[in-house]
VEXDREN-2710 file (C-alpha; in Angstrom, 1 decimal):
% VEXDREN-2710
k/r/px/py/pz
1/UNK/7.1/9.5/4.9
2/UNK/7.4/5.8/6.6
3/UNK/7.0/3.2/3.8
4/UNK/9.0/0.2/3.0
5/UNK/11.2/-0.6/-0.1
6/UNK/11.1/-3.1/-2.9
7/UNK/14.1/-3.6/-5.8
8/UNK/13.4/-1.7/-8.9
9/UNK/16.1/-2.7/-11.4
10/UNK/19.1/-3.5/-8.6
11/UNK/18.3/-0.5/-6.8
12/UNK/16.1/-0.6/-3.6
13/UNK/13.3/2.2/-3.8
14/UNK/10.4/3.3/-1.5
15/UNK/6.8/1.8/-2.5
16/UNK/5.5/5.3/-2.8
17/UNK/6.7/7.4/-5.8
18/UNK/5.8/10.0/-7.9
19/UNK/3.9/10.0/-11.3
20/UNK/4.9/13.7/-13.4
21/UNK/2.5/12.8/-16.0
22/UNK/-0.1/15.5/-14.5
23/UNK/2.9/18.0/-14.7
24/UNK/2.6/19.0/-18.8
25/UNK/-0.2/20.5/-19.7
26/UNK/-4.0/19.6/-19.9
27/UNK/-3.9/16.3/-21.9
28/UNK/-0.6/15.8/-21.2
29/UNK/0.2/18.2/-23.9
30/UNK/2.1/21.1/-24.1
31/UNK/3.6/23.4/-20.6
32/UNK/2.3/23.5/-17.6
33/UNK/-0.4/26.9/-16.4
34/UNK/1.9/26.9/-13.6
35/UNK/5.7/26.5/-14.0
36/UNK/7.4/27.2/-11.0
37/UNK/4.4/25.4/-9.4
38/UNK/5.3/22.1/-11.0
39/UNK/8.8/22.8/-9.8
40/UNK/7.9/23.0/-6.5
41/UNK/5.9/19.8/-7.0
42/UNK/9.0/18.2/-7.9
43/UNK/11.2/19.7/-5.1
44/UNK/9.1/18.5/-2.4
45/UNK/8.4/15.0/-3.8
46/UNK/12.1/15.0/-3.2
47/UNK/12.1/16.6/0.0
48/UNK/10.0/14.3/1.6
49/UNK/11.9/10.9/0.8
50/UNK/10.4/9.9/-2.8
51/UNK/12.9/8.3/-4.9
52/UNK/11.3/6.9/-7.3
53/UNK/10.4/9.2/-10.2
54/UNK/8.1/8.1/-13.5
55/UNK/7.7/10.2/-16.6
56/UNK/8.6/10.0/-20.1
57/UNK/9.3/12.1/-22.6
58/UNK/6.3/12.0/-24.9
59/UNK/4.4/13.9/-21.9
60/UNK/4.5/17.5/-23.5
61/UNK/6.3/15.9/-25.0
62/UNK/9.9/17.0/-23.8
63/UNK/8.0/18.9/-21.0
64/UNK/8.2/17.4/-18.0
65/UNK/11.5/15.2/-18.4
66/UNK/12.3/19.2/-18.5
67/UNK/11.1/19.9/-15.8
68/UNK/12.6/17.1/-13.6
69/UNK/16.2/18.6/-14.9
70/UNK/15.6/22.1/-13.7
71/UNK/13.8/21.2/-10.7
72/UNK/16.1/18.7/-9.6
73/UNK/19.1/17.9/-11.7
74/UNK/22.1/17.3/-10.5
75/UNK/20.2/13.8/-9.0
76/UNK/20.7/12.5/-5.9
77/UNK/22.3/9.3/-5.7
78/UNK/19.5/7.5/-4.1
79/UNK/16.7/8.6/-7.1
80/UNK/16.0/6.3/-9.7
81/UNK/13.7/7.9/-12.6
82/UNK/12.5/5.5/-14.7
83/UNK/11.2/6.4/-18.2
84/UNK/9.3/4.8/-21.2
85/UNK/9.4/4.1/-24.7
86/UNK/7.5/2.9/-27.3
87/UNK/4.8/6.1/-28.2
88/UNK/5.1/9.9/-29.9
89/UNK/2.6/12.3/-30.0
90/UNK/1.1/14.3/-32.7
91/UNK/0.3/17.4/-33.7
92/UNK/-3.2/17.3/-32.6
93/UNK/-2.0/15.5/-28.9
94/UNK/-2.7/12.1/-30.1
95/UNK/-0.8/9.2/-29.0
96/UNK/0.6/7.0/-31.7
97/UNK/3.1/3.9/-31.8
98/UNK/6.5/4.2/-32.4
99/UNK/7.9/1.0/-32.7
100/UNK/10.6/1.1/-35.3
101/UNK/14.2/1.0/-34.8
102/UNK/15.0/4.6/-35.8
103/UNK/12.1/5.8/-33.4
104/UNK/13.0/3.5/-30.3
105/UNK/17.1/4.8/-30.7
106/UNK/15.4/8.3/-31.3
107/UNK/13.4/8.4/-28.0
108/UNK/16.2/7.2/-26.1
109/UNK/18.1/9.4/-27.2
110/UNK/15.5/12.3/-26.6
111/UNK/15.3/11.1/-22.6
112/UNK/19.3/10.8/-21.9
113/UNK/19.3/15.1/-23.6
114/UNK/16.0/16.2/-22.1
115/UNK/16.9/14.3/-17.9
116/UNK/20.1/15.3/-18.6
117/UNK/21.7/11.6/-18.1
118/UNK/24.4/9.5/-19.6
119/UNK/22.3/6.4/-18.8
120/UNK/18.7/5.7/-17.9
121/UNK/18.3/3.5/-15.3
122/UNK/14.5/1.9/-16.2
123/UNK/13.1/2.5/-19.7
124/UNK/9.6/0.8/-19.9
125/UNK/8.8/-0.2/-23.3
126/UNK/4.9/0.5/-23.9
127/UNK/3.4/-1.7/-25.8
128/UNK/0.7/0.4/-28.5
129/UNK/-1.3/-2.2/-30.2
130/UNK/-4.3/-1.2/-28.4
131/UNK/-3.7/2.7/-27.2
132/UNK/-5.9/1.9/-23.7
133/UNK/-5.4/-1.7/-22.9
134/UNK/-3.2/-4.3/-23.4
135/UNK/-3.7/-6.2/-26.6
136/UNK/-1.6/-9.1/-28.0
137/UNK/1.1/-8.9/-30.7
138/UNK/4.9/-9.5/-30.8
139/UNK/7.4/-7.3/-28.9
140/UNK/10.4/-9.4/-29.8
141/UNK/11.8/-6.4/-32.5
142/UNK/11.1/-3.3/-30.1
143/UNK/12.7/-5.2/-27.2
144/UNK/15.5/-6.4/-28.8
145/UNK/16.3/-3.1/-30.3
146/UNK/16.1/-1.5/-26.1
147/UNK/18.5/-5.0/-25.3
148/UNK/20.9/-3.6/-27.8
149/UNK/20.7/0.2/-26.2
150/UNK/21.1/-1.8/-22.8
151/UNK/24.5/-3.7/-24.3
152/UNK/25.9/-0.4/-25.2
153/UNK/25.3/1.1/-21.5
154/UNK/22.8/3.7/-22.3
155/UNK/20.0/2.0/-20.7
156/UNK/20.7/0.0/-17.1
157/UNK/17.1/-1.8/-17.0
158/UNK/14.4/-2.3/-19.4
159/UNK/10.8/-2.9/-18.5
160/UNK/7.4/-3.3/-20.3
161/UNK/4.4/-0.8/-19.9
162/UNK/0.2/-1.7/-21.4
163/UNK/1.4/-5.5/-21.7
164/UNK/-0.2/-9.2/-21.3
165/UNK/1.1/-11.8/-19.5
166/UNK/2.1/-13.6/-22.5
167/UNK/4.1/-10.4/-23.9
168/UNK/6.2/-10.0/-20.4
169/UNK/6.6/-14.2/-20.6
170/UNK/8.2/-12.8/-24.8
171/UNK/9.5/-10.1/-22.7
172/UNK/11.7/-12.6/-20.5
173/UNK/12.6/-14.7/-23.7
174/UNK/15.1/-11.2/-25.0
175/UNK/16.1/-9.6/-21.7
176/UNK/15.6/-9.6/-18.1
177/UNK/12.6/-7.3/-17.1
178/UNK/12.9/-5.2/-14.3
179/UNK/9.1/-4.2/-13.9
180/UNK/5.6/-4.0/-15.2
181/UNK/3.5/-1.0/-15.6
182/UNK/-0.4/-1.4/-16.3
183/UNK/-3.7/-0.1/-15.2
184/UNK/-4.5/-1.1/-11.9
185/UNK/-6.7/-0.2/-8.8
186/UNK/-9.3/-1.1/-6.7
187/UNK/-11.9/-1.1/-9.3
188/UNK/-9.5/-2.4/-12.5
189/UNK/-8.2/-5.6/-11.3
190/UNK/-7.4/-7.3/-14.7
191/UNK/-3.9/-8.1/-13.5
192/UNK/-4.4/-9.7/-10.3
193/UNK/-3.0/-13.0/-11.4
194/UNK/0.2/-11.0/-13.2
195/UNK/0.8/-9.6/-10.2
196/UNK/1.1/-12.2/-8.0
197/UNK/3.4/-14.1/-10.7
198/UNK/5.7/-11.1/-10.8
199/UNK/5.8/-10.9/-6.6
200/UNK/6.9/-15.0/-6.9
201/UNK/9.7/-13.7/-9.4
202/UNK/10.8/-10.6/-7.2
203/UNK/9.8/-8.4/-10.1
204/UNK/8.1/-4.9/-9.5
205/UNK/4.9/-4.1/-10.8
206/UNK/4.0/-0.4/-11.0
207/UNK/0.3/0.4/-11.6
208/UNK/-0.7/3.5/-13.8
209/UNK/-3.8/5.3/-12.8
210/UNK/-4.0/3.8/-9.2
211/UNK/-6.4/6.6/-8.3
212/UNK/-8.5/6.3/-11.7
213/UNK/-7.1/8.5/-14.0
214/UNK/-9.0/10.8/-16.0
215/UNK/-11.8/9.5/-14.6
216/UNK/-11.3/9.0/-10.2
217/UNK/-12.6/5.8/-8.8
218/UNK/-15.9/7.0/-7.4
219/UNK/-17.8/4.4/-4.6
220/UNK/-19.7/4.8/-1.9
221/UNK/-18.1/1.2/-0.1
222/UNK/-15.1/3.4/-0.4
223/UNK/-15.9/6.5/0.7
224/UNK/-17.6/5.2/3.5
225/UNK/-14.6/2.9/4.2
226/UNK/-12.5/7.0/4.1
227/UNK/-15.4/8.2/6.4
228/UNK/-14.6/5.3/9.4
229/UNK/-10.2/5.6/9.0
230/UNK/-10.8/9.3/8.9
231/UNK/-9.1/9.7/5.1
232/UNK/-9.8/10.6/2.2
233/UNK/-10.9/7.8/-0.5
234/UNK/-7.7/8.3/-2.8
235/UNK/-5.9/7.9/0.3
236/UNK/-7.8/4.8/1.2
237/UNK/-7.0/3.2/-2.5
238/UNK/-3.8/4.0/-2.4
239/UNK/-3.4/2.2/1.0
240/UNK/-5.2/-0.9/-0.3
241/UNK/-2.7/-1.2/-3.0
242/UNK/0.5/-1.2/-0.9
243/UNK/-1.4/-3.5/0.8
244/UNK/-2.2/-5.6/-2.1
245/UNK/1.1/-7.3/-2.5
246/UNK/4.6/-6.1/-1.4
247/UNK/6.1/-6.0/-5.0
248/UNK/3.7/-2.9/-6.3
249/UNK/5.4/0.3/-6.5
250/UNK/2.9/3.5/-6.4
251/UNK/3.7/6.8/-8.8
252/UNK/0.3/8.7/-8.3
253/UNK/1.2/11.6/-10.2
254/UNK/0.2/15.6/-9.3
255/UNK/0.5/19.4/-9.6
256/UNK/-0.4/20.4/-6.4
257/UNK/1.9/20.3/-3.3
258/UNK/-0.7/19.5/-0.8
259/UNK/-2.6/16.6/-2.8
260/UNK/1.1/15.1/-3.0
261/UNK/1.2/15.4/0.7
262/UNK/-2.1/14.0/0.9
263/UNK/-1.1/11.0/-1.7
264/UNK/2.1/10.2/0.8
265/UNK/0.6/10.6/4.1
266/UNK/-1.4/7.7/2.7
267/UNK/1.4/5.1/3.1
268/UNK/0.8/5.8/7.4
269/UNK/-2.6/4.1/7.0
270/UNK/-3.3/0.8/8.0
271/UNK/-6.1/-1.0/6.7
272/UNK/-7.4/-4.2/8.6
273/UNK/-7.8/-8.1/6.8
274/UNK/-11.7/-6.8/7.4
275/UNK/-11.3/-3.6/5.5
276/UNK/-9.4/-5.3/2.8
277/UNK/-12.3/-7.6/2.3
278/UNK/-14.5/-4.7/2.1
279/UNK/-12.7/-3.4/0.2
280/UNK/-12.1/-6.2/-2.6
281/UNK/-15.7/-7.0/-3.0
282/UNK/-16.3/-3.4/-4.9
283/UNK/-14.2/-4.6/-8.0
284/UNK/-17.0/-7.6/-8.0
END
């Protein structure tokens, strides 16, 4: 896998990493159908020179941060995993907000046992005002609860997940921010002036859902776009986004060994200034 790096925290990573949302079970809830088959995932991720790994420990929840210690644990030096903060789940798989002090130290806490760490390198604090978008409201108290965690050297870097540009400007106010994480692709371009802030700053931005999500991009200017390079379309948008701007980091999260081949074989594609205009005009 050739791709080139951008700083995540103080450590230099590749622009293609891996998402191990997809690893827990359907909804993100619960184990995996296929154990040893989300292992593997893992393992080869590694194997073929990702070293950037995103998860959490509300996916399962526990699951997959247990995962990533049996598949891979003791780390290599060069991985950074980066996890996030900020949300629980329910009985019933819902996603709630868990904002207070006790829960913040708590989840912490729950990521150092479950990766087997003594100190996370990224924790993204995701903001939960509005479960599937960002929405305003204060993050000064959450934050400076994750600044204190940071000042007692259980946490290296702290970044912001589901934010606006006026919480990550709060953000900056309490501690340095190391990335942001929002949904972004080719069709979802909400962020585009975010982005190009955080590149001027030398801060990485990491979008969630680059492919779509639970619901794929689907368009035929696209496809047809895949049809002439001789890729797939996921390939195709995940190409346009390293194009996009050299400070956005990629963790397309899934299951499957060969659609992570497929995902990283994606940073060898080259897409010409006239494909990239093609290519902008479908978000319009």
């Amino acid at each position: 896998m050739s791709t080139s790096t951008y700083t995540l925290g103080d450590r230099s990573v590749n622009r293609m990493g891996y998402g191990a949302m997809q690893l827990a079970g359907p909804g993100v809830f619960g184990p995996p159908k296929d154990r040893d088959a989300a292992l593997a995932v893992l393992r080869a991720a590694i194997d073929s020179g990702v070293n950037h790994i995103d998860t959490s420990d509300i996916y399962g929840p526990h699951v997959t941060n247990q995962l990533i210690r049996e598949a891979l644990h003791p780390y290599a030096g060069h991985l950074v995993i980066a996890t996030k903060v900020g949300a629980e789940r329910g009985a019933d798989a819902s996603w709630n907000p868990a904002f207070s002090r006790e829960q913040l130290i708590q989840s912490v806490h729950d990521n150092l046992r479950n990766l087997g760490l003594d100190v996370l390198e990224v924790v993204n604090f995701r903001a939960m005002f509005d479960i599937g978008s960002p929405a305003e409201g204060s993050i000064e108290a959450p934050l400076t609860v994750l600044a204190e965690l940071q000042a007692q050297g259980l946490i290296r870097h702290i970044g912001l997940s589901n934010v606006t540009a006026a919480q990550v400007a709060e953000g900056r106010r309490i501690c340095r921010i190391a990335c942001v994480q929002n949904l972004y692709n080719l069709v979802h371009r909400a962020d585009d002036a975010l982005i190009d802030d955080l590149a001027r700053d030398g801060t990485a931005y990491v979008p969630f859902f680059p492919l779509g999500g639970f619901t794929p991009l689907q368009s035929s200017a696209l496809s047809d776009v895949a049809a002439r390079l001789g890729a797939t379309p996921m390939q195709v948008a995940l190409a346009w986004l390293l194009r996009r701007s050299p400070n956005i980091l990629l963790i397309p999260g899934t299951s499957s060994v060969a659609h992570l081949r497929q995902n990283l074989a994606a940073t060898e594609l080259r897409l010409s200034d006239e494909v990239m205009t093609e290519l902008d005009a479908i978000a319009s």
